[in-house]
DRENPA-3360 file (N, C-alpha, C; in nm, 2 decimals, always signed):
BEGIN
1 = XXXXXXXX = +14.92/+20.47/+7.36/+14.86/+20.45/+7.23/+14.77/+20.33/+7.24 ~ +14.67/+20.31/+7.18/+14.58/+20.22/+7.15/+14.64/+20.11/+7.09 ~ +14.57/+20.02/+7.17/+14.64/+19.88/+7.09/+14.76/+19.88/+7.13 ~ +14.83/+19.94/+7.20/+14.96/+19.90/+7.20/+14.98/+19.77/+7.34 ~ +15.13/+19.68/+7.33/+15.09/+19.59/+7.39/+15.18/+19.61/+7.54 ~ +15.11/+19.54/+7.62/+15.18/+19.57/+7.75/+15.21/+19.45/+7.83 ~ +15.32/+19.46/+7.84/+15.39/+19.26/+7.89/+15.36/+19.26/+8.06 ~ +15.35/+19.13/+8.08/+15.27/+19.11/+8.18/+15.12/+19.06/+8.20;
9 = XXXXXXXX = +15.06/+19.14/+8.07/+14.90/+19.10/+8.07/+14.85/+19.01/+8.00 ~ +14.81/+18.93/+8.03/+14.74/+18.80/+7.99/+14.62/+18.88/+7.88 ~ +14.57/+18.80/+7.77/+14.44/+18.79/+7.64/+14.33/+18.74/+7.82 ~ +14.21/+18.83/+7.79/+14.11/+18.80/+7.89/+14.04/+18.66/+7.81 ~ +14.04/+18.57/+7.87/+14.00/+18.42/+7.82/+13.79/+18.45/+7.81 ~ +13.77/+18.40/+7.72/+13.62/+18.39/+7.68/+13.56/+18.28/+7.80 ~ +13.45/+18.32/+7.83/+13.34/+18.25/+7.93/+13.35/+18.09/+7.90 ~ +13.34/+18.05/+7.76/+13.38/+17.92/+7.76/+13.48/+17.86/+7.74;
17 = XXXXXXXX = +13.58/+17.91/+7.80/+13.74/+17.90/+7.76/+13.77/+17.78/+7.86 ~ +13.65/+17.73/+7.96/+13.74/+17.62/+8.07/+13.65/+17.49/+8.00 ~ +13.53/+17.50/+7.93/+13.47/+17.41/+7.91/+13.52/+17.32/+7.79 ~ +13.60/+17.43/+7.70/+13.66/+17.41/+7.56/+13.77/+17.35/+7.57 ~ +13.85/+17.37/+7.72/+13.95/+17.28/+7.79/+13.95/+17.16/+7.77 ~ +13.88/+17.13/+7.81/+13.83/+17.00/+7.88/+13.85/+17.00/+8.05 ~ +13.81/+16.86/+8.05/+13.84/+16.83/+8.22/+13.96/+16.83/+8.28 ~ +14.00/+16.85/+8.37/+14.10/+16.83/+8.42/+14.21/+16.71/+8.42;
25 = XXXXXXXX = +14.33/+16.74/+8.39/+14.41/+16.61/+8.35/+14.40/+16.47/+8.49 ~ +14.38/+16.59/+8.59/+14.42/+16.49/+8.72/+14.27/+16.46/+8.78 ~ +14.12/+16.43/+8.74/+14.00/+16.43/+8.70/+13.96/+16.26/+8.73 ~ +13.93/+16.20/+8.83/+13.86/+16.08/+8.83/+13.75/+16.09/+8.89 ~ +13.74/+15.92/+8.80/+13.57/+15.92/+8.82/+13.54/+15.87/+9.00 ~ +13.44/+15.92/+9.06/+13.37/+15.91/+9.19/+13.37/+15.76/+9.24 ~ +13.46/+15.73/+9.36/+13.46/+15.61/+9.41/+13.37/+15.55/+9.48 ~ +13.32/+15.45/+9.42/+13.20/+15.38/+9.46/+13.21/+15.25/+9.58;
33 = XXXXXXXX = +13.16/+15.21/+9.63/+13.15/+15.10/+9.75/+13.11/+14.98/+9.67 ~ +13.15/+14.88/+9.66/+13.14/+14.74/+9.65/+13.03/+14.68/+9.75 ~ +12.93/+14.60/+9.65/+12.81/+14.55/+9.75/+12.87/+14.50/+9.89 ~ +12.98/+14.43/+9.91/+13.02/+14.42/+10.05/+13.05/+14.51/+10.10 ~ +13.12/+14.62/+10.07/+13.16/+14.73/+10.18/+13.05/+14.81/+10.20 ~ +12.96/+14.83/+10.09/+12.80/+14.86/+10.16/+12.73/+14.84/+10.25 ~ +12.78/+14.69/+10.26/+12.67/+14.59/+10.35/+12.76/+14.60/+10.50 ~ +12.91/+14.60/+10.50/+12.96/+14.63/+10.63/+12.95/+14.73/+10.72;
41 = XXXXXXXX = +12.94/+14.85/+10.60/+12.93/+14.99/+10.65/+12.81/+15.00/+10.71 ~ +12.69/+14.95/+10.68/+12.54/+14.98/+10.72/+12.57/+14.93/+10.85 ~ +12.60/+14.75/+10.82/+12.58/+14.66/+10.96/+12.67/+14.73/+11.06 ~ +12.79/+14.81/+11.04/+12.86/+14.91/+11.11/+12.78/+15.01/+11.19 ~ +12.75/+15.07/+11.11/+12.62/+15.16/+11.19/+12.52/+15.12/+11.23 ~ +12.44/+15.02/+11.22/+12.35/+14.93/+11.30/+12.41/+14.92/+11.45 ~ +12.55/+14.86/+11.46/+12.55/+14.81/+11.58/+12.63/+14.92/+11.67 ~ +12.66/+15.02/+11.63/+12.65/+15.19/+11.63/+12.56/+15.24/+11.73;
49 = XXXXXXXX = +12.45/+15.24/+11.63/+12.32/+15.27/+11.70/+12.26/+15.20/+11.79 ~ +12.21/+15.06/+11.81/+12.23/+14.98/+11.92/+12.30/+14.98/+12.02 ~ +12.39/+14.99/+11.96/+12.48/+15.03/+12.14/+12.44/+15.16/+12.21 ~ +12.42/+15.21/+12.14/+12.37/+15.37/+12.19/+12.22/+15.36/+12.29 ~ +12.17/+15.28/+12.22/+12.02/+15.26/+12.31/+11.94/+15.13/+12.23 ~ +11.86/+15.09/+12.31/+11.80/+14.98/+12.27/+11.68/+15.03/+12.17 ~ +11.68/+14.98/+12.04/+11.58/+15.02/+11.93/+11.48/+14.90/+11.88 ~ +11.38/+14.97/+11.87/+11.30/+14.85/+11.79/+11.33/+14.83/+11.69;
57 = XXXXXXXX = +11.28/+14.73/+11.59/+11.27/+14.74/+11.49/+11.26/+14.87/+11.39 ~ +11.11/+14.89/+11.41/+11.09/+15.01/+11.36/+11.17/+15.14/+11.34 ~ +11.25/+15.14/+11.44/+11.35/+15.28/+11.48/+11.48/+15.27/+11.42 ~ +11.50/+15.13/+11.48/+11.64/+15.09/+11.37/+11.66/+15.08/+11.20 ~ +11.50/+15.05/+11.12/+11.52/+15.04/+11.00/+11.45/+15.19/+10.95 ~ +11.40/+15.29/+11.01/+11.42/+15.43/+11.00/+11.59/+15.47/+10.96 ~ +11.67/+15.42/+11.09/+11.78/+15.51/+11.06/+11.82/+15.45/+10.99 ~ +11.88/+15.29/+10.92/+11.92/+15.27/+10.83/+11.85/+15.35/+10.67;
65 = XXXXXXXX = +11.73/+15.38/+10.67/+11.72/+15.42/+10.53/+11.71/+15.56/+10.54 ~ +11.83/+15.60/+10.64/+11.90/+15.75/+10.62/+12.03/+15.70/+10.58 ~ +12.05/+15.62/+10.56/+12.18/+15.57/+10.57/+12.21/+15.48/+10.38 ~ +12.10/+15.43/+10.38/+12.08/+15.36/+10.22/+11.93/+15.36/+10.20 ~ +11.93/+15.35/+10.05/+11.86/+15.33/+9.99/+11.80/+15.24/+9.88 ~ +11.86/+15.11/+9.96/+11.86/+14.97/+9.92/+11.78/+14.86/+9.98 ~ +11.63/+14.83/+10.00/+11.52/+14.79/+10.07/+11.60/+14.65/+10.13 ~ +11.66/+14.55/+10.00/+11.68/+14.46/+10.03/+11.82/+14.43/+10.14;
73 = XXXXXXXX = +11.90/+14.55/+10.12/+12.04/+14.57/+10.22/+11.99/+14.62/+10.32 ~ +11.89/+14.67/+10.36/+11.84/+14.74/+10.49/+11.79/+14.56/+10.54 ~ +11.70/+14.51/+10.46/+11.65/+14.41/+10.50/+11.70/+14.29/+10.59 ~ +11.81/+14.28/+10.53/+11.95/+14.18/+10.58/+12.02/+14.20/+10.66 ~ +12.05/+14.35/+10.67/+12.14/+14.39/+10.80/+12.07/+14.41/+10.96 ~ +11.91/+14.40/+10.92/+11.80/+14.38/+11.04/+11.78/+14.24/+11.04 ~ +11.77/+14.16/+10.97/+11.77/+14.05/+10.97/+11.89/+13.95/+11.08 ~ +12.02/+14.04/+11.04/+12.16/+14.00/+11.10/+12.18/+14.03/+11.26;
81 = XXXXXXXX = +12.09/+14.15/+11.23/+12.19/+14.19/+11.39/+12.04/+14.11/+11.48 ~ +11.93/+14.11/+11.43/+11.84/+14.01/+11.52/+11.86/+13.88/+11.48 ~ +11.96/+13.79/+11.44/+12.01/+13.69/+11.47/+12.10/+13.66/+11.55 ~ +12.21/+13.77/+11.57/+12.30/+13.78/+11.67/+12.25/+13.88/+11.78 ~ +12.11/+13.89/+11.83/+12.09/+13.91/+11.92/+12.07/+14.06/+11.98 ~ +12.10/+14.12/+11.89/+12.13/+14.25/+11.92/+12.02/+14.34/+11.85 ~ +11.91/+14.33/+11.84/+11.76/+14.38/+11.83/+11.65/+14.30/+11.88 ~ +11.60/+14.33/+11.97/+11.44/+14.22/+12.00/+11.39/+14.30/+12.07;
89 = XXXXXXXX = +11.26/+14.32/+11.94/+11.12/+14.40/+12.03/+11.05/+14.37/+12.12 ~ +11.09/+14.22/+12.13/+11.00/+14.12/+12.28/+11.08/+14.25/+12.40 ~ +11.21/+14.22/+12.38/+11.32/+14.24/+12.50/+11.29/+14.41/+12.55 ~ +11.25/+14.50/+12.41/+11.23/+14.65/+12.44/+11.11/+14.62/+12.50 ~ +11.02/+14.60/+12.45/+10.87/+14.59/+12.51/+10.85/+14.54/+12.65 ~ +10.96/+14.45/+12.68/+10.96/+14.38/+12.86/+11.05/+14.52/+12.91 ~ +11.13/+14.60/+12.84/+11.16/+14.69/+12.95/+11.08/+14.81/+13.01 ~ +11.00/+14.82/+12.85/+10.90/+14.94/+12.88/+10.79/+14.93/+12.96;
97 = XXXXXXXX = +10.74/+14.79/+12.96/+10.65/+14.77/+13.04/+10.66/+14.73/+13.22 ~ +10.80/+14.70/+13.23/+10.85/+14.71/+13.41/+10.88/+14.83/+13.43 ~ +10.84/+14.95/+13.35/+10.91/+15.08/+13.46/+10.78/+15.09/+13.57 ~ +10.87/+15.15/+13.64/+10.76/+15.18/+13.76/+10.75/+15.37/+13.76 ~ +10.65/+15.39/+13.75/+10.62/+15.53/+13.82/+10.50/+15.61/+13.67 ~ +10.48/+15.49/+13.56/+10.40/+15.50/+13.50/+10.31/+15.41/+13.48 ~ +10.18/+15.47/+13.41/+10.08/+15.36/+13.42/+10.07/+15.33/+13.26 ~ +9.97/+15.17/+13.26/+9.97/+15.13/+13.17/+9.89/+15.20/+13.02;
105 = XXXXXXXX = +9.85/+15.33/+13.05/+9.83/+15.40/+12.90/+10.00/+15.44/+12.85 ~ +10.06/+15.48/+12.95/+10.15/+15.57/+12.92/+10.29/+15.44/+12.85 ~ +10.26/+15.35/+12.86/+10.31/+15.22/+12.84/+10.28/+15.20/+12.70 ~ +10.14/+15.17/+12.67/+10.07/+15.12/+12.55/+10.09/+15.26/+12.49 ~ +10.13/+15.39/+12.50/+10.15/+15.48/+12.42/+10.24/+15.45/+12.33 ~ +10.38/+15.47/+12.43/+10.50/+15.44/+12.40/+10.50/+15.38/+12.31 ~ +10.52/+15.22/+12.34/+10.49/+15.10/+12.28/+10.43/+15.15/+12.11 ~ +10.35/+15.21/+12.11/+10.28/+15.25/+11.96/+10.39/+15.35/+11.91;
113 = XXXXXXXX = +10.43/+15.41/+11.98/+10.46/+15.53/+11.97/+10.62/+15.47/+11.85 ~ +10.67/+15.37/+11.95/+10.78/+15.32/+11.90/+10.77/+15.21/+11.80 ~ +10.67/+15.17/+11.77/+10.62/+15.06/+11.64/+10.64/+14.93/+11.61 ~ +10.62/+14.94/+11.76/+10.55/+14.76/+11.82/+10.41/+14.77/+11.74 ~ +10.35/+14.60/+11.74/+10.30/+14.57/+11.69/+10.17/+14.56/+11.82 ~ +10.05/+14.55/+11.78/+9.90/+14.57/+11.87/+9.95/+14.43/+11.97 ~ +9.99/+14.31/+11.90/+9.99/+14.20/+11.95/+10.07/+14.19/+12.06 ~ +10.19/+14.23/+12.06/+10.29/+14.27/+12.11/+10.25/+14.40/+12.26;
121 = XXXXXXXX = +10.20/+14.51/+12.18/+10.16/+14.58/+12.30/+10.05/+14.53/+12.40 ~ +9.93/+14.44/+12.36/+9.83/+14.38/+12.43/+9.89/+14.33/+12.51 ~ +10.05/+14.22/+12.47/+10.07/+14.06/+12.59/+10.15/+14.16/+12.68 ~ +10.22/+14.33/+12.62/+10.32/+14.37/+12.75/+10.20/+14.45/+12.84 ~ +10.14/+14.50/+12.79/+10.05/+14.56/+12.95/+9.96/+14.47/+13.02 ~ +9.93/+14.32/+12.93/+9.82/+14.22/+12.99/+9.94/+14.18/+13.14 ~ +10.06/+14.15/+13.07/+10.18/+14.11/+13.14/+10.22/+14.22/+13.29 ~ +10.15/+14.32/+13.29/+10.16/+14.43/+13.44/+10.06/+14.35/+13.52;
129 = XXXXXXXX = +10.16/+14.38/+13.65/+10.07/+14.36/+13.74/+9.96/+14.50/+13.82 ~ +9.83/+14.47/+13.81/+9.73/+14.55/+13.85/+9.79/+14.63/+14.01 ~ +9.82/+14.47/+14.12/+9.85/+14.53/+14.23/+9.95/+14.67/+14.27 ~ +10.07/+14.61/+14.16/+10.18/+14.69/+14.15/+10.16/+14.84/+14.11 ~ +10.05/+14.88/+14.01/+10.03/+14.95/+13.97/+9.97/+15.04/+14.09 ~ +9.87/+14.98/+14.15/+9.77/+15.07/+14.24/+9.92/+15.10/+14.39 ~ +9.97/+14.99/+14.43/+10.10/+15.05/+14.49/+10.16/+15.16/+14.46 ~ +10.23/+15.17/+14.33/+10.30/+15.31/+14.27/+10.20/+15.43/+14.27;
137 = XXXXXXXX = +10.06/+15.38/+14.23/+9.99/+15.53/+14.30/+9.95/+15.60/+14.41 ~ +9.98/+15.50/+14.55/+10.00/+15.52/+14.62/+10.09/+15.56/+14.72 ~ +10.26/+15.51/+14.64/+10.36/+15.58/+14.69/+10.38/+15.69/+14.63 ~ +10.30/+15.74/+14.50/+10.32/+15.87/+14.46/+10.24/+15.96/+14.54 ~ +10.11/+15.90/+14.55/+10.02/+16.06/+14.64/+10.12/+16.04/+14.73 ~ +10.16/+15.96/+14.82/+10.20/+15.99/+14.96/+10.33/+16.07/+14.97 ~ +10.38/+16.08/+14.84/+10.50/+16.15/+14.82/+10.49/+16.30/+14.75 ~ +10.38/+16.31/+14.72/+10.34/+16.43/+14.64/+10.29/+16.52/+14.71;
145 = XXXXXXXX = +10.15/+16.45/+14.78/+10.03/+16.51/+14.87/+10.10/+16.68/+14.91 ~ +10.22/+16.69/+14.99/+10.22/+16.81/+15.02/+10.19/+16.94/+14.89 ~ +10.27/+16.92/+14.81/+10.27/+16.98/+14.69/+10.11/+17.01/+14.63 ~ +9.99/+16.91/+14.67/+9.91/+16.92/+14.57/+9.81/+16.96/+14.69 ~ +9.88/+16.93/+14.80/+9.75/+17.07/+14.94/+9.75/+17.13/+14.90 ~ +9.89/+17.20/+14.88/+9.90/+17.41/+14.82/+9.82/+17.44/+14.70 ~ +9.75/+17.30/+14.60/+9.62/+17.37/+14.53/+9.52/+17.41/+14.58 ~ +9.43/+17.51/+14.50/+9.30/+17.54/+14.55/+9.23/+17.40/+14.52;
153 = XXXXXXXX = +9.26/+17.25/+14.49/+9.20/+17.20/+14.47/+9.27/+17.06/+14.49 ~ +9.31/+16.98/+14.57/+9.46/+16.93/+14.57/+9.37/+16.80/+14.52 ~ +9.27/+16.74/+14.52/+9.25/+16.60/+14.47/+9.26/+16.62/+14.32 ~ +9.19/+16.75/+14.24/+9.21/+16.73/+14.07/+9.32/+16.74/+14.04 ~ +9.42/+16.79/+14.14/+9.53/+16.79/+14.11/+9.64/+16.69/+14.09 ~ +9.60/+16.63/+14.19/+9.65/+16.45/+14.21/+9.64/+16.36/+14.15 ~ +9.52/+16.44/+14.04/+9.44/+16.33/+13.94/+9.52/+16.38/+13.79 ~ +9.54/+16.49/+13.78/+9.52/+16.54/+13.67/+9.74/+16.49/+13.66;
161 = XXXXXXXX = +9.80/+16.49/+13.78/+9.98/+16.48/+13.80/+9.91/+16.31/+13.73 ~ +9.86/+16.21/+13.82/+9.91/+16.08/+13.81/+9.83/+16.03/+13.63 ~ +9.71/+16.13/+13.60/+9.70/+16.05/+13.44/+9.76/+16.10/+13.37 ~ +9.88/+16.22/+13.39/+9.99/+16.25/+13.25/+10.02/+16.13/+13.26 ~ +10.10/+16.07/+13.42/+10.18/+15.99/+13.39/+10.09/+15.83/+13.35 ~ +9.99/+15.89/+13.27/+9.93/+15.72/+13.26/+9.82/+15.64/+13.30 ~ +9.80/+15.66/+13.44/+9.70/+15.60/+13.49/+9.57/+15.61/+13.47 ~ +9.49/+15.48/+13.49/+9.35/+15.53/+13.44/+9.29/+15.59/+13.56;
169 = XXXXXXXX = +9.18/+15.59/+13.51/+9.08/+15.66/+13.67/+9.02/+15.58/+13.79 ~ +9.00/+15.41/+13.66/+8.96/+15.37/+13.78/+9.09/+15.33/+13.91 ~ +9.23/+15.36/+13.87/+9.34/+15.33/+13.98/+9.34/+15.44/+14.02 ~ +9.27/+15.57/+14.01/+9.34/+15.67/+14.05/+9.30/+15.74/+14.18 ~ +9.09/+15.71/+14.14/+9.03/+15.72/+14.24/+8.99/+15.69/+14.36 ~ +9.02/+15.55/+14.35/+9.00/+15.47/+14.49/+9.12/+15.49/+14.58 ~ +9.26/+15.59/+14.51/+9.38/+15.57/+14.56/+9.36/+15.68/+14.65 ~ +9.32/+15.81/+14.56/+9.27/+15.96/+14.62/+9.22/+15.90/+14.74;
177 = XXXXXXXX = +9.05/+15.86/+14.73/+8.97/+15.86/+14.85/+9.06/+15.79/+14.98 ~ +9.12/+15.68/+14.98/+9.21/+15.62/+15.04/+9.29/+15.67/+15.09 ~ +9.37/+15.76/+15.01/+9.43/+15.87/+15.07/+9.41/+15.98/+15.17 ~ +9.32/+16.02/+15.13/+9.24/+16.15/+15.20/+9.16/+16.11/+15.31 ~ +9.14/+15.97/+15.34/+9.08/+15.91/+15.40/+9.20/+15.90/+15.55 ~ +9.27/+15.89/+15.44/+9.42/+15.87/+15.63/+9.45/+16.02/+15.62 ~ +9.40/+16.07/+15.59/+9.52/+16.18/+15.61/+9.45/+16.25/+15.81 ~ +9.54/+16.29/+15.92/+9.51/+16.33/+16.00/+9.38/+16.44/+16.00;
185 = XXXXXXXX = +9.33/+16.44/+16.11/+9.24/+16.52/+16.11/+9.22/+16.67/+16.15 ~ +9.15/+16.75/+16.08/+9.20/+16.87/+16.00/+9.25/+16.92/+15.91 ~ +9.33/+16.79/+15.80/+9.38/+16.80/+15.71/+9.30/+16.79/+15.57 ~ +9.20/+16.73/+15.57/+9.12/+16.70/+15.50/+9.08/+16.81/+15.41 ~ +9.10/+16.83/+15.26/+9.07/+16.84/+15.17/+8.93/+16.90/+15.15 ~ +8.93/+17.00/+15.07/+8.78/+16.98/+15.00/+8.70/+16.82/+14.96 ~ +8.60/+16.84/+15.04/+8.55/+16.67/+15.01/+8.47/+16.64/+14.85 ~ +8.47/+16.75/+14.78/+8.37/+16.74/+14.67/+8.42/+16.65/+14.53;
193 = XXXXXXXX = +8.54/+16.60/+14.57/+8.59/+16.55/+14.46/+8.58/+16.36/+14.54 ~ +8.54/+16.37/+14.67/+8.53/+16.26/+14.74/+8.43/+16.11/+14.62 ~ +8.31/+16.20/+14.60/+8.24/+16.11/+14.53/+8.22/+16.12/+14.37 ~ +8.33/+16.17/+14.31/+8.36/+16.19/+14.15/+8.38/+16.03/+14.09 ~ +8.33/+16.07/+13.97/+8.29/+15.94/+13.92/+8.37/+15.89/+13.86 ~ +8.40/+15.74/+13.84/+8.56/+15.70/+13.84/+8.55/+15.70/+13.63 ~ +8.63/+15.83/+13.62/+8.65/+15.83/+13.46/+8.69/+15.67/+13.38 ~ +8.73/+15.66/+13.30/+8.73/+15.53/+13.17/+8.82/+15.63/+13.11;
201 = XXXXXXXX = +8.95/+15.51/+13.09/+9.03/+15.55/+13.00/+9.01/+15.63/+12.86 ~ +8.90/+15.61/+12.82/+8.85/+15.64/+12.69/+8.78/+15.81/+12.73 ~ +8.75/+15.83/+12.86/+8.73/+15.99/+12.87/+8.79/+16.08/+12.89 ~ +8.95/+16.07/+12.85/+9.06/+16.18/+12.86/+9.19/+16.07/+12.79 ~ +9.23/+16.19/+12.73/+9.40/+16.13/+12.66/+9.52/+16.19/+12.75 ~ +9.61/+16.10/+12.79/+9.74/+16.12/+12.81/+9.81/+16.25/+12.71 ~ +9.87/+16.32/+12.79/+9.91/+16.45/+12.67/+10.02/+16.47/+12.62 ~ +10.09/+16.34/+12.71/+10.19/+16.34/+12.61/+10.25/+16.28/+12.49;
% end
């Protein structure tokens, strides 16, 4: 029969029947951090991330303002950890500029790349030594050379491996000829690249 009632079944509650409720009895408000546990938790992950790798400036207050969005708490907590020693762009910039097996573009890349300051990147590559430099290009042909015979062209080759990694032209060419110059006889290379003209850092970019 119609209408008739059947035990067990709940009245179907209307769409606004949870709103008309109210909130929930057991319903609190969102717990918030206290300006000091804010400021611990950041300086926490600060030295988080430091430990993980050495950051510039730049890099470290990137990740802090994934972390807050408080200019003046980011400010302080970079402030702190480079009082206690544990951020210095001098200290990143002397690392980047002693590696060996790159040259000084690939250096002053970096350097920009990681957001050092011009001043800063001028004193670390003025701070290389030139000798040292033309050395590493020459323990690199001499360790490479086999590899870059088997081109049809092994000097552009030599040229084209050592300026990814940086170097300008004028260290690169006097290293080639030098090279090709000792190498035993009958080994010798296509000579047409013997008298190429020593590129300027300003006539090709680093690609990476």
């Amino acid at each position: 029969m119609t209408g008739r009632y059947r035990p067990g079944r709940r009245p179907a509650r209307t769409p606004d029947a949870d709103s008309e409720a109210g909130p929930p009895r057991d319903a609190r408000p969102a717990w918030e951090r206290t300006p000091q546990e804010q400021r611990d938790a950041l300086i926490g992950y600060a030295f988080r991330a430091l430990g993980q790798r050495a950051l510039t400036q730049a890099e470290l207050r990137a990740k802090l303002e994934k972390r807050s969005e408080n200019p003046d708490l980011i400010a302080e907590v970079l402030a702190r950890v480079q009082e206690l020693g544990y951020q210095d762009d001098a200290q990143v910039a002397r690392v980047e500029g002693s590696r060996r097996g790159v040259g000084e573009l690939r250096v002053r890349q970096t350097l920009k790349r990681r957001g050092l300051t011009d001043d800063l990147i001028r004193e670390t590559v003025d701070a290389r030594d030139p000798d040292d430099e033309t050395q590493v290009v020459r323990e690199l042909l001499q360790r490479r050379w086999s590899s870059f015979a088997r081109k049809r062209d092994p000097q552009a080759s030599a040229f084209g491996f050592l300026a990814r990694r940086g170097f300008t032209g004028n260290v690169i060419w006097p290293a080639i000829r030098e090279h090709v110059a000792s190498l035993p006889e009958g080994e010798d290379p296509e000579e047409e690249l013997l008298d190429a003209p020593r590129d300027s850092p300003e006539d090709w970019n680093d690609p990476e």
